[in-house]
Each structure stands twice: as C-alpha cells, then as structure tokens.
LUMLO-893224 format. One line per 8 residues: their letters; for each residue z, y, x of C-alpha. Coordinates in pm, 1 decimal. Layout:
! LUMLO-893224
A	Z Y X ~ ...
! end
This chain:
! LUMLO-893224
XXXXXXXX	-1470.2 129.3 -242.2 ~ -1233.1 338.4 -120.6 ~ -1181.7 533.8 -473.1 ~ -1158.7 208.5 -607.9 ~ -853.3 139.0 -372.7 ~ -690.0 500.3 -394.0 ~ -731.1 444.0 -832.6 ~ -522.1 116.4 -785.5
XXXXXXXX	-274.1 266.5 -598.0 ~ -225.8 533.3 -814.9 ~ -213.7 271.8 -1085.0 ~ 82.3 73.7 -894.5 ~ 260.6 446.7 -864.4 ~ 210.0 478.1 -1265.6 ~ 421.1 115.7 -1311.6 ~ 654.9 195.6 -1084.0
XXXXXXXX	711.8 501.1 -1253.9 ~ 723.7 365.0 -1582.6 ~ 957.8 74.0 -1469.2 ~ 1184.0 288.4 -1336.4 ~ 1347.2 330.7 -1673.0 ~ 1406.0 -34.6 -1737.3 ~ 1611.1 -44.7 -1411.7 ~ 1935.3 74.2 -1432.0
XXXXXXXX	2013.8 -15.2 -1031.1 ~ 1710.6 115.7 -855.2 ~ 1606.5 462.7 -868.1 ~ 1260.0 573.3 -822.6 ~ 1250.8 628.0 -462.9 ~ 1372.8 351.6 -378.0 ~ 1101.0 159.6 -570.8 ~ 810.1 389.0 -416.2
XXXXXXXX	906.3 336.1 -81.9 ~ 965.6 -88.9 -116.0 ~ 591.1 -64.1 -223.8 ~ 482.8 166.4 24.1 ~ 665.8 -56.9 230.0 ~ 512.8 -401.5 110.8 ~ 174.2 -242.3 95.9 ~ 186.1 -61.2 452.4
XXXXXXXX	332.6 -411.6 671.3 ~ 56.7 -602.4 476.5 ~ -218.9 -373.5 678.3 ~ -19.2 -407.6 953.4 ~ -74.3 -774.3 952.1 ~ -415.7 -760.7 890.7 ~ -496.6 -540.9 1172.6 ~ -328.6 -804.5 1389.2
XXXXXXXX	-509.9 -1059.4 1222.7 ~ -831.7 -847.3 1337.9 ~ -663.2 -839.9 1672.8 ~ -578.9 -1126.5 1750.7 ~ -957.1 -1283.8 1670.8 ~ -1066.4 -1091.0 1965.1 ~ -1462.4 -1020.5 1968.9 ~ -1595.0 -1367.1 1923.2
XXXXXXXX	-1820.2 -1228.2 1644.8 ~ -1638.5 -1332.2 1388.4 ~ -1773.2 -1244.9 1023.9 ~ -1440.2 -1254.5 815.9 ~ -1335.9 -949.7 1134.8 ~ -1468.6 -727.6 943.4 ~ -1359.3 -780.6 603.5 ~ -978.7 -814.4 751.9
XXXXXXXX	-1053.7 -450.3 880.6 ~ -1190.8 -299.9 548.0 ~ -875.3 -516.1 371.6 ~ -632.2 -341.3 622.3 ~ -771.7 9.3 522.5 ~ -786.6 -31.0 152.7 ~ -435.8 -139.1 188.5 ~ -348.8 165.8 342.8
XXXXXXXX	-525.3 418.6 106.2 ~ -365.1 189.2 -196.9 ~ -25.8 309.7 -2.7 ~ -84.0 718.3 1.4 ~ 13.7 762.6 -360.1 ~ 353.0 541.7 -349.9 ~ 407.3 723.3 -49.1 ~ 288.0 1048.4 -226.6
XXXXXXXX	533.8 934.4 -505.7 ~ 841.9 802.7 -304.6 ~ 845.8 1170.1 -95.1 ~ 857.7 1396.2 -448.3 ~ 1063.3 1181.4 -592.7 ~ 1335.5 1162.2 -257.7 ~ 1340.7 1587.8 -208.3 ~ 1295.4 1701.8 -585.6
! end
C-alpha cells in the first residue's frame, strides 16, 4: 500500500515536471514545493482529524491514520524533486 502511494507520488513529480514547460511564470521549484505543500497540510489535517476523535473506538480512526501516512509518503518525491531542483 505504501508502494502504491510512493508510485503516485512519483507520478505527481513526473506532471509537475512535465508541466513545467507549459508555464512560463512558475519554475519548477516552486511547483514541487506548492505540492509538497498541498500534500503535506492535507496529513496534517488528517492527523487532527484522528486527534480530535479521541479513543471512542472509532472505525473510520484508523483509516484517517493510514490516509495521513500515504499522504505523506505521496509527498517524499515532490519534496525529493522541489530540493534538486532549488540547489542544482
């Protein structure tokens, strides 16, 4: 599940890369990182969402939590991306 997750994000890095060259405004890092961005602050939310639920046993708990991590690992290859791109 996790490969599945990691594969999509590199998949997102591949667009961005490739849409890169239809904007002229943007460069690259600055498109990796508004992903990583998006992508990171979604988890983010879903961990509070876990949070917040408290332990009342509630079944949809843990599928927030394994939605928060996937989110995460989706973000390591924007990330990844957005830090070559910014120093080289």
């Amino acid at each position: 599940m996790f490969l599945k997750s990691f594969l999509a994000g590199v998949g997102l890095a591949a667009i961005i890369f490739l849409a890169s060259f239809m904007t002229s405004s943007y460069t690259i890092s600055t498109l990796y990182s508004t992903a990583t961005t998006i992508l990171v602050f979604a988890s983010i939310i879903l961990s509070a969402f876990v949070s917040f639920g408290g332990r009342s046993g509630n079944p949809s708990r843990k599928s927030q939590l394994r939605w928060s991590i996937l989110l995460l690992v989706a973000a390591i290859p924007c990330f990844i991306g957005f830090i070559v791109t910014f120093y080289f």
